[in-house]
N, C-alpha and C positions, 0 to 999 in steps of 0.2 A: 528412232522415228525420223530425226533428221537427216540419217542417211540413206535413209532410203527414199525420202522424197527427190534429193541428190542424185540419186540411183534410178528412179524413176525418170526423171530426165533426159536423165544420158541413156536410158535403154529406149527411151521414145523414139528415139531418132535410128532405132534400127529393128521396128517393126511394122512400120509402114507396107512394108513390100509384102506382108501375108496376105494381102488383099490382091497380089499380082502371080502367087502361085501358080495360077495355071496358062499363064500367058505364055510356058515355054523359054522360063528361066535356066540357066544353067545348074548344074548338080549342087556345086559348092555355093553359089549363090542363093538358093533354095534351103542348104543346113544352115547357113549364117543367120540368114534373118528369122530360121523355126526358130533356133537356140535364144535368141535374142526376146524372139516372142516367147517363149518358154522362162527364159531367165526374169520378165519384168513381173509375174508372177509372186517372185521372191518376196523383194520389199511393199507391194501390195499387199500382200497377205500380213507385210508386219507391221502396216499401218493398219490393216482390218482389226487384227488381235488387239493391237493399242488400243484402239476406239474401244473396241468391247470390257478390254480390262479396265478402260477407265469409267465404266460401266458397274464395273464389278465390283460387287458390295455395297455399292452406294444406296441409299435410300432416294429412290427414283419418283419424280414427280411427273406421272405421263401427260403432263400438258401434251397442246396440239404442238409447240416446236419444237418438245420431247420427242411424240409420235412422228413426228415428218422425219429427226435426225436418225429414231433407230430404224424406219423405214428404210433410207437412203442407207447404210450398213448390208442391210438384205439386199437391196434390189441393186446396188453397186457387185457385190458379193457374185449374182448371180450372171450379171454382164462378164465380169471377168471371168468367172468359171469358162462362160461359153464362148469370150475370146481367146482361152485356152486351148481349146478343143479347133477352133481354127488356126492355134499356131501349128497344129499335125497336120504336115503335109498329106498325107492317102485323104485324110477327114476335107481337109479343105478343099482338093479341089476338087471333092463331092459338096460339097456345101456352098461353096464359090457363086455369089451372085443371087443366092435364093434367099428366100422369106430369113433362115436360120441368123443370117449376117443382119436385115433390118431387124431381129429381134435383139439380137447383141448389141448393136450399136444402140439404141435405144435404151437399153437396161443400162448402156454407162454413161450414157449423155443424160437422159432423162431419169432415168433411177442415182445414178450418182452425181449431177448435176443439180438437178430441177429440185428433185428435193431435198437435199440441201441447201438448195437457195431457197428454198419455199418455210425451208425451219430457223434462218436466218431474222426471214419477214415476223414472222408471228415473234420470233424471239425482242428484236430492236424495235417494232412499230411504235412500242409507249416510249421507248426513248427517242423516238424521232420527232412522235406527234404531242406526246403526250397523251397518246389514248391508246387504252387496251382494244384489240381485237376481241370477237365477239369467241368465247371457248366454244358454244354451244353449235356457233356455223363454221369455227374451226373444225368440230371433230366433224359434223358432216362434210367437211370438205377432204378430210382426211381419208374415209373410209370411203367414200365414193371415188376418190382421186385413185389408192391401191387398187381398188377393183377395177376401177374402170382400163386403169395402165395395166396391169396383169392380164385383165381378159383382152386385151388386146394386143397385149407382143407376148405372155406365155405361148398359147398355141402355135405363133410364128416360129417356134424352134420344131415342132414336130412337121408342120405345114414346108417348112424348109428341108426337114431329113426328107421328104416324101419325096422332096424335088420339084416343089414350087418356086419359080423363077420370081425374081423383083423384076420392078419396071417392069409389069404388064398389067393392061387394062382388064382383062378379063381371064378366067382360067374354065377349062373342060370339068362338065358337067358329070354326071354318073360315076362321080368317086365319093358314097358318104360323108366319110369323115373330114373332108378337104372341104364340101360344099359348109357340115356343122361350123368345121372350123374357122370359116371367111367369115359365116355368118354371124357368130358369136364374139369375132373380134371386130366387125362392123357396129353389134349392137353397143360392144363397150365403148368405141369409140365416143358414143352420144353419153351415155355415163360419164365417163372423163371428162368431156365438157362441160357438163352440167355440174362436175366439182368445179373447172376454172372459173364458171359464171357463178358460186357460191363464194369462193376467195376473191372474186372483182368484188361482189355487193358486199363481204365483210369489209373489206378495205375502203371502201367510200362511205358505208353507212358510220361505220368506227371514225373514221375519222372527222365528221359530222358531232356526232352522238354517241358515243364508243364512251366506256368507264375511265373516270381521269385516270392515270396509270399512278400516279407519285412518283417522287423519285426512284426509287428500287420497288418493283412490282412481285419482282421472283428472288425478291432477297440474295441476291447475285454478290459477286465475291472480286468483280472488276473493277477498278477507278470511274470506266462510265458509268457506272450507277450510284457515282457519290455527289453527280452532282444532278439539277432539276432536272424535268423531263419535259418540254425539250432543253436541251442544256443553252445554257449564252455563250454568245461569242464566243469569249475568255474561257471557257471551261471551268478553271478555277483560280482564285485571286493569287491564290501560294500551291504551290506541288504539296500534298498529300503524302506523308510518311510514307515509305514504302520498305517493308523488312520483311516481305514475304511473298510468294504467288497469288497469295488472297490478301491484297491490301485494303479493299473495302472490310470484310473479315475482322484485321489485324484492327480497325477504327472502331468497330460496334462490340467487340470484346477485349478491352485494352487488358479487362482482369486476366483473361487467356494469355495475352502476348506477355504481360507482365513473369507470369508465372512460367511461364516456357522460358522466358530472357535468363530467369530467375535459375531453373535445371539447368544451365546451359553454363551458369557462372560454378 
């Protein structure tokens, strides 16, 4: 996992240039930066699987900043798929500059960005404020939020194969499926808003009047949930034993660590 975030780095700085494919690059110039964009694929994919395996098996609790992390998983997943598909030269510079590219770009900024920062929020709010967000205008904002970002840059990949251009104000009428299609990802637009304006009035009404949270709210397994919520200055008076990945854990089951210390001698 570490190496490929590593790995991701250093292949970042040599895929830039799939977005200039058809500018009339030279031959060799044109396989360097496919392979490049082809190769950062790699270690993505072996942070995708992490994520997932660490998924795996667990006894999953789909709060709202459950729902938002394994969202951002799929809709990261699907961005890089289809920045894939633009690092092939033939493919790109048929796709070059159309609806297909603002649908990518979006799925990894906004689907692997946004909500993870959105599953962040719901996760730390009681540690910040001391008050729980609301689960019940979380999930509305959850389900309204996927739908509204899906129905709105899904289509843009098929609306781009057709050969809809970005950066235009308007497009030619008398083609069905292009006309359903703007139409459909115009109307999700106002859906998706109407999730952001549910995650505003959670966030102000919760922090108002929101559930005290306590100290550990999700019985969480990190040092910042061993102390209040909001924590003080100090954090805490003395460092908190630490012999393990889960040292809040290792404090509320001392019989556990005992007994593992215990197999261990």
């Amino acid at each position: 996992m570490a190496a490929s975030t590593v790995a991701i780095g250093f292949l970042s700085f040599g895929v830039w240039m799939h977005h200039m494919f058809a500018t009339g690059l030279g031959f060799w110039v044109l396989w360097v930066f496919a392979l490049s964009s082809l190769l950062i694929a790699v270690p993505t994919g072996v942070k995708i699987w992490n994520w997932i395996a660490t998924m795996w098996g667990g006894s999953i609790r789909f709060t709202t900043a459950m729902l938002f992390a394994t969202a951002f998983i799929i809709q990261f997943t699907i961005g890089g798929l289809s920045g894939v598909t633009a690092a092939v030269i033939p493919l790109d510079w048929t796709l070059t500059d159309s609806y297909f590219i603002v649908a990518h770009i979006h799925y990894v900024l906004l689907g692997g960005m946004f909500f993870a920062m959105i599953a962040g929020i719901y996760y730390w709010f009681p540690k910040v404020t001391g008050r729980m967000l609301s689960e019940t205008l979380g999930k509305w904002h959850f389900w309204l939020m996927v739908i509204g970002f899906n129905g709105t840059f899904l289509g843009m990949h098929v609306l781009g194969a057709f050969g809809m251009p970005r950066r235009v104000w308007t497009y030619p009428y008398g083609m069905p499926l292009v006309t359903a299609l703007n139409f459909f990802s115009t109307l999700s637009v106002f859906v998706l808003a109407i999730s952001i304006l549910i995650f505003f009035w959670n966030m102000a009404y919760s922090f108002v009047k929101g559930k005290i949270a306590g100290d550990n709210p999700w019985d969480a397994w990190t040092l910042e949930w061993a102390c209040s919520s909001p924590p003080p200055p100090e954090n805490f008076d003395r460092l908190p034993p630490i012999r393990s990945r889960r040292p809040l854990w290792d404090l509320t089951h001392p019989e556990e660590v005992g007994h593992k210390l215990g197999g261990q001698h």
